[in-house]
C-alpha positions, -999 to +999 in steps of 0.1 A: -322+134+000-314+160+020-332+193+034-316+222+039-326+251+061-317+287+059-305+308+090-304+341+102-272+355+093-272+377+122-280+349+142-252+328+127-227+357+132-238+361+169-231+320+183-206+308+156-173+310+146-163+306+106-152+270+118-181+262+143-201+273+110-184+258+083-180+225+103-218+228+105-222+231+066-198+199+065-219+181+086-256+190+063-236+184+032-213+156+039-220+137+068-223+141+107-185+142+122-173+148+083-146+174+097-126+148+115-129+120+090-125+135+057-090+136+036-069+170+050-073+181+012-108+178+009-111+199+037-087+225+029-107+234-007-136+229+012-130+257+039-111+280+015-145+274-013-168+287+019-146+315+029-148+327-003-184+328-004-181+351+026-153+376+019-169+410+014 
């Protein structure tokens, strides 16, 4: 099972882009190096379902 932590979204906002962060989400909910290996598609509705999340 996994843990998850939460971050400062200051802090998040301050030493990451959207990718650096989104590939960071990949990585707690897929796997480590998920952003290279997983199917163009997945990743696609991945990043677009995380951005969305974000949009004010």
């Amino acid at each position: 099972m996994k843990t998850y932590t939460l971050k400062s979204a200051t802090k998040n906002q301050e030493t990451n882009t959207v990718w650096e962060a989104f590939v960071e989400y990949l990585e707690t909910v897929y796997f480590e190096g998920a952003a290279d290996e997983l199917d163009k598609e997945l990743l696609e509705f991945e990043y677009e379902s995380y951005k969305s999340c974000y949009e004010k």
